[in-house]
C-alpha positions in Angstrom: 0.0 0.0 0.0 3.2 1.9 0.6 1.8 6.3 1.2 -0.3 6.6 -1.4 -3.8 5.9 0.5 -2.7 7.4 4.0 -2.1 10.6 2.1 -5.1 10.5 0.2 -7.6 10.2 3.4 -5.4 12.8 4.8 -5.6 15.2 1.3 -9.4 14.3 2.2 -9.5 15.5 5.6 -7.6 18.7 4.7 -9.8 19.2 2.2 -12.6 19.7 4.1 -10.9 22.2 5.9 -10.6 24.2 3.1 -6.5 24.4 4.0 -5.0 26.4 1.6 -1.4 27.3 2.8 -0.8 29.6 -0.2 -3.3 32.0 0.8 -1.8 33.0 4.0 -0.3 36.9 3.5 1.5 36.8 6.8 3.6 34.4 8.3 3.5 33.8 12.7 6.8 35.0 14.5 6.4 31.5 16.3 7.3 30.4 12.4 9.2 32.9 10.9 12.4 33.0 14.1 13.6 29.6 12.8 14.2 31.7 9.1 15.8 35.0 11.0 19.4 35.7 11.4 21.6 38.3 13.0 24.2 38.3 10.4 24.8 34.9 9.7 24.5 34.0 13.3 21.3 31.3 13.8 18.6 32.0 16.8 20.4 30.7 20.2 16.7 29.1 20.7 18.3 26.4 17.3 21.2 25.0 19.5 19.9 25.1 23.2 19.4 21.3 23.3 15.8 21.1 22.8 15.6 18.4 20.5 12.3 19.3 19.1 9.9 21.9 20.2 6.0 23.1 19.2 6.3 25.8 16.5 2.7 26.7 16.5 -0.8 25.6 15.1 -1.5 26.9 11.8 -5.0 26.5 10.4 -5.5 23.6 12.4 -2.0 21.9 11.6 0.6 21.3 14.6 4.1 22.3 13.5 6.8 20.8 14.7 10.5 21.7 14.8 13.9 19.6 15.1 16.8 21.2 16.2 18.9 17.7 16.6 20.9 16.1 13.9 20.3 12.3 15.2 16.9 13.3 15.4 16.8 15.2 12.2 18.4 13.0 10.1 15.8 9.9 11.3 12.7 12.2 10.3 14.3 12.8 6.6 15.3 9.6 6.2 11.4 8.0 7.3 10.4 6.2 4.5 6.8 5.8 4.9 5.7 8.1 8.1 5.7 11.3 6.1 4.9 12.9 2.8 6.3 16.0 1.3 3.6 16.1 -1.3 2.3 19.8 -0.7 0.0 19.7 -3.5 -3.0 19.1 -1.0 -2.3 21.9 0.9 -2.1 24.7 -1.5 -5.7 25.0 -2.9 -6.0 25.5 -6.5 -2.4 25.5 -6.9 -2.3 21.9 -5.8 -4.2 20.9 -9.4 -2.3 17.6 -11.0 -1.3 19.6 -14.0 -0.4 23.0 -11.8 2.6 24.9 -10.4 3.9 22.9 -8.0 5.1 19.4 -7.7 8.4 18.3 -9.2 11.5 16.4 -7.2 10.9 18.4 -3.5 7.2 18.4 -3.4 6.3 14.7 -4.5 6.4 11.2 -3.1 7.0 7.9 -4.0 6.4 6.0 -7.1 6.3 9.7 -8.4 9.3 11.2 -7.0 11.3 7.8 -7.9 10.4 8.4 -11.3 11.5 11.8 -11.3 14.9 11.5 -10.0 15.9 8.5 -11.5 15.6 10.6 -14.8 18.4 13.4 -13.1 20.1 11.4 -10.6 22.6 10.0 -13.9 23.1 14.0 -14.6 25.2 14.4 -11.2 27.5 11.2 -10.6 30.9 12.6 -9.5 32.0 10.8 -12.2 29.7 13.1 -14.9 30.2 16.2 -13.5 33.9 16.2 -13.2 33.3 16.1 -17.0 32.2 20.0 -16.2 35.2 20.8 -14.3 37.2 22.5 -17.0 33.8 24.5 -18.1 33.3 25.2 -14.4 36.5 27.1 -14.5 36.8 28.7 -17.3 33.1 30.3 -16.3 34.8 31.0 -12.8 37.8 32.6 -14.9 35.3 35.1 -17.1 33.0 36.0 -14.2 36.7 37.0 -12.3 37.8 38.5 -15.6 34.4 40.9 -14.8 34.8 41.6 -11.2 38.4 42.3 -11.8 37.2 44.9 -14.3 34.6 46.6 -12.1 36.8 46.6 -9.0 39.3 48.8 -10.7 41.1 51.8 -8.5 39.7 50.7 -5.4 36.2 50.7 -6.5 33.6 49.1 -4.5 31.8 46.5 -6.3 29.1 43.8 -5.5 30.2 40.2 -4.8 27.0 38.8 -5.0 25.7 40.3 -8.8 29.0 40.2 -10.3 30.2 36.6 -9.3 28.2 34.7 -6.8 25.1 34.7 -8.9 26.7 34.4 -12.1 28.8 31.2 -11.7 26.0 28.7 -10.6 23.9 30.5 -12.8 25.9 29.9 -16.3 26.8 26.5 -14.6 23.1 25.8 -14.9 21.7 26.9 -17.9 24.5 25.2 -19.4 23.8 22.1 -18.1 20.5 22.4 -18.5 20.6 23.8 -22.1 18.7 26.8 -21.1 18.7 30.3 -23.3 20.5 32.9 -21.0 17.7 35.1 -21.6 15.7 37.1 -18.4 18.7 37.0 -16.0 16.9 39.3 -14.1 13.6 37.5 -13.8 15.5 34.5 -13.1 17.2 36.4 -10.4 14.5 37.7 -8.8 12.2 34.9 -9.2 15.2 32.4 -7.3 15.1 34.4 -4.2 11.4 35.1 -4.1 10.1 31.2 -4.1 12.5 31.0 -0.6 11.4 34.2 0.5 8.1 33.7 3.0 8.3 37.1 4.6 4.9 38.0 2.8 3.3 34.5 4.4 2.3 32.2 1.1 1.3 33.7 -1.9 4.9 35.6 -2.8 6.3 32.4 -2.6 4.1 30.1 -4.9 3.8 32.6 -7.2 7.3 32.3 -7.6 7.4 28.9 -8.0 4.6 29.5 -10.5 6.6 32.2 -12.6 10.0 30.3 -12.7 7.9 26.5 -13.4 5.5 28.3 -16.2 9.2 29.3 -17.9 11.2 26.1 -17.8 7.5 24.4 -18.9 7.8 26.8 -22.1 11.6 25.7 -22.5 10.5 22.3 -22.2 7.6 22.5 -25.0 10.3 24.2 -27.0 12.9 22.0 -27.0 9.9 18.8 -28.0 10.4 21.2 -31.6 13.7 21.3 -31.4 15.9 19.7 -28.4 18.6 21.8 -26.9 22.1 20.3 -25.7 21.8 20.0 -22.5 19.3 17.8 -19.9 16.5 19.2 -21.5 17.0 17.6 -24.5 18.1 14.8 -23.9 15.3 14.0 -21.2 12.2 15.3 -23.8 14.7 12.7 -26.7 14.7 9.8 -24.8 11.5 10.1 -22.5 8.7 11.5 -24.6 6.4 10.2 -22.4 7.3 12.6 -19.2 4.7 15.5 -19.5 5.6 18.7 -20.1 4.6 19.9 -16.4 6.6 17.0 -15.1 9.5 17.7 -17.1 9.3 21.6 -16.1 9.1 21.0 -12.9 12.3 18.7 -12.7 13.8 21.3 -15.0 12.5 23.9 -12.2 14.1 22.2 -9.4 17.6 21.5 -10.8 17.5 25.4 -12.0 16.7 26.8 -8.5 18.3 24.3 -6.4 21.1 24.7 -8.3 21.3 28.1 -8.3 20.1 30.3 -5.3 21.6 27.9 -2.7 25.5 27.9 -4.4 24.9 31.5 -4.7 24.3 32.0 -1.5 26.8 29.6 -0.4 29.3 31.7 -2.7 28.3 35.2 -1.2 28.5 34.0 2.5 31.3 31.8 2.2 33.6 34.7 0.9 32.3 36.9 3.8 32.9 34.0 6.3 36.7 33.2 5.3 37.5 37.6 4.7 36.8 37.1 8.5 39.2 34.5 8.9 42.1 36.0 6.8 44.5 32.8 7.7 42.0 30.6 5.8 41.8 32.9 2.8 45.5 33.0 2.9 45.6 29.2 2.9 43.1 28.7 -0.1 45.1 31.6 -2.5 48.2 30.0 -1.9 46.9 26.5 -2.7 45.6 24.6 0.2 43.0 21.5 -0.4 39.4 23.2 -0.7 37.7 20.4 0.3 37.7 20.3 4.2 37.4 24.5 4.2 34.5 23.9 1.7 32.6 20.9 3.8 33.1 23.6 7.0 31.6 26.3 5.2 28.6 23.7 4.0 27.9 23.1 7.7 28.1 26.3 9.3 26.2 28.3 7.3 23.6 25.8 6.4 22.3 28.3 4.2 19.1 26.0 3.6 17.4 26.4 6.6 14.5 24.4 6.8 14.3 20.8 5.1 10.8 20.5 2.8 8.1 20.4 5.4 7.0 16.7 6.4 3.3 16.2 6.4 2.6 13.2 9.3 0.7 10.0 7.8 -0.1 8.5 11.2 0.9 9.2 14.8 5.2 9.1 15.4 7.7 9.8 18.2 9.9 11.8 17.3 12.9 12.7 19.9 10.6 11.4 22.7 8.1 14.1 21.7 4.2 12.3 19.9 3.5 14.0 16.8 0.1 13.0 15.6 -1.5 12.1 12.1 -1.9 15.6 10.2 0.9 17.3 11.8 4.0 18.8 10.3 7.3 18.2 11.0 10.5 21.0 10.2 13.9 19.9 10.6 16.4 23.2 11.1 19.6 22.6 8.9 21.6 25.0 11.0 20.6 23.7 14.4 21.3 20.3 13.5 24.5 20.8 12.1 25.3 23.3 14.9 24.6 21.6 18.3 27.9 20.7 19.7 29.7 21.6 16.7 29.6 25.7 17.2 32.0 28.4 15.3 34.1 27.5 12.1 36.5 25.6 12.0 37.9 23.5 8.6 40.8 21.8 11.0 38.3 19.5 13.2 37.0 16.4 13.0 35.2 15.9 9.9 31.5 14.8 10.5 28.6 13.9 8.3 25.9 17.2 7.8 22.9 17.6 6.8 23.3 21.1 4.3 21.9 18.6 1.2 19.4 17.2 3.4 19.3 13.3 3.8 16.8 10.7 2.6 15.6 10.4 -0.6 14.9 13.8 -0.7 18.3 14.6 -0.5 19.5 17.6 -2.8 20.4 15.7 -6.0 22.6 18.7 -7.2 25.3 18.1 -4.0 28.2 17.1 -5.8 27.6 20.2 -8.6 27.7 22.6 -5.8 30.6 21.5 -3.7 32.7 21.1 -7.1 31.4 24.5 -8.0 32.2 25.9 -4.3 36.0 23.8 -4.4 36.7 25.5 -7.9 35.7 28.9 -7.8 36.6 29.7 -4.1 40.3 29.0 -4.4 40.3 30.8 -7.6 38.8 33.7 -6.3 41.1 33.7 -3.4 44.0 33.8 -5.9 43.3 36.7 -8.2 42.3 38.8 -5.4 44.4 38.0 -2.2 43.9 41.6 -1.4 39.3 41.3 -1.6 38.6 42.9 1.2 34.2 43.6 2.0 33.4 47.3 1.6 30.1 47.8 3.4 27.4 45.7 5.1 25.8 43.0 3.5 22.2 42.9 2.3 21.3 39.8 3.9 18.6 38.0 3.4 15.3 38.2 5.8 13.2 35.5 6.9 14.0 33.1 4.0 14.0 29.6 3.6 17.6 29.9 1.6 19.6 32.2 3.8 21.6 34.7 1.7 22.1 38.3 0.3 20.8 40.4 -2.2 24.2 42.5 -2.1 27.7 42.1 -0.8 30.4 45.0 -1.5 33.6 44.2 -1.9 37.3 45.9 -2.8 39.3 43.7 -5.2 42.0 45.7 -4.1 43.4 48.4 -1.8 42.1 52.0 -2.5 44.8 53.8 -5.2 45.8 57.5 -3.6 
């Protein structure tokens, strides 16, 4: 029987309720905290060894939060407790053929479907095929900063580099146009951003899916290079909303997240100068890079798990109906505080864990190992030049701007 008919008496249940998370225009402070920074410092309230706590009850739903990684990684890796399948929960927007679904909000048979037609794309062994385009995108976008640095001047980190290289890296790979930048930008952060309660978000996942879906009807006519292509070439019989929405997943999980990780990463090791020394004069990338991945966490929620039946989760019941949130930077936080690349590696959970685990992992951290050391070598000297413009209350922690000098000021 597997989910399927739990979820659909629950779908049934909500239903009558009317739930329709998309139309709230405000979202609770007993929700929104676990989304808030000071900096890129997390809420003390995500490592004070609560294991899980009451959030609040929103339309009717419990919501639940895990601060624990033991705990955390046993909720995302439950194979039949939960669903992720939003689509009941949304109203209208939950429609078979509508805006949301894809890899993060579907569940099995559907989901294993979907990902086994990716999960080939992003083998170690495939992507290190990318490394030389990887770099030589890295070089141009330094090529640019370099350029707009000039004198002294100050220039944004995050327009001119950390959004560009995981964006070019995509659409690449994807075999996407590199047409509407700017919507692309815009609509990235705003499908994370939950500051205006629901419908900013969705609509965002709306704008950015309706896109991809035209690419994907477009490239039935004529296929592209990339994923695209070859998924609408050798599996016509995906439909164009399922294709989009895989499309839409890979695009945004690909990009917002390594541009933040980019962004705040630079910040993070500017404030440890003997780590940026170390990477510009040649120092392995990986362990700074796996740090980096765990401190700043910058997904900080995991999708939202949707109970099936009644489960005990760190000693605490959590009934049928109720939803479960596991915080990415508590549980990689709790008795692993500051930044520090020379302890003892451990195992994370910035990808997630379970079958929902992010499928674009190994993209990112060869992105991350490539273009931080490379930055760190053109511009020893990089130096911030103003507060950040970080991100508030957003599921993907980041910034919208980040000045920098690329080198001293000239007198």
């Amino acid at each position: 029987m597997g989910i399927a008919a739990p979820l659909v008496r629950l779908a049934a249940r909500v239903g009558s309720r009317r739930l329709d998370l998309s139309r709230l225009d405000s979202l609770p402070e007993s929700l929104a905290w676990p989304l808030q920074r000071d900096g890129i410092a997390i809420d003390a309230r995500l490592v004070d060894g609560q294991p899980i706590r009451r959030l609040a009850s929103v339309l009717g739903m419990q919501v639940w939060l895990v601060t624990d990684a033991e705990a955390g990684r046993a909720v995302l890796a439950e194979p039949t407790a939960y669903s992720t399948d939003i689509r009941p929960y949304v109203g209208a927007r939950g429609a078979a053929d509508g805006d949301i679904g894809g890899l993060g909000f579907t569940d099995p048979p559907e989901h294993t479907v979907l990902r086994k037609l990716v999960a080939p794309e992003f083998t170690k062994r495939r992507l290190e095929a990318l490394r030389p385009r990887i770099a030589a995108i890295v070089d141009e976008q330094l090529d640019l900063l370099e350029r707009r640095g000039k004198a002294g001047d100050p220039v944004d980190l995050a327009a001119t580099f950390a959004f560009d290289v995981p964006f070019l890296v995509i659409c690449e790979l994807l075999g996407l146009p590199l047409d509407d930048r700017g919507t692309f930008r815009q609509l990235g952060g705003a499908r994370f951003d939950v500051s205006q309660g629901g419908m900013g978000a969705f609509g965002a996942i709306s704008g950015s899916r309706t896109f991809l879906i035209g690419a994907t009807q477009r490239q039935r006519v004529e296929s592209g290079p990339g994923l695209i292509g070859r998924l609408v070439t050798e599996h016509p019989e995906i439909s164009d909303h399922e294709l989009g929405g895989v499309a839409d997943g890979v695009f945004t999980g690909g990009m917002e997240t390594s541009a933040a990780m980019l962004a705040l990463g630079t910040g993070l090791l500017l404030e440890h100068p003997e780590w940026w020394e170390a990477l510009a004069s040649g120092a392995d990338p990986v362990p700074v890079v796996e740090e980096l991945l765990r401190h700043l966490a910058v997904v900080q929620v995991a999708f939202p798990r949707f109970a099936l039946r009644d489960i005990v989760v760190a000693g605490q019941r959590v009934r049928r109906g109720d939803v479960v949130m596991v915080s990415i930077p508590g549980s990689n936080q709790v008795g692993r505080p500051g930044f520090d690349p020379e302890r003892e590696p451990a195992s994370h959970l910035a990808f997630g864990h379970g079958i929902h685990r992010c499928v674009g992992a190994e993209l990112a951290r060869l992105e991350l190992q490539v273009a931080l050391p490379a930055l760190a070598r053109r511009f020893p000297l990089l130096a911030t030049a103003g507060d950040p413009a970080y991100r508030q209350t957003s599921i993907v922690f980041g910034v919208d701007a980040m000045p920098v000098r690329t080198c001293p000021v000239a007198h």
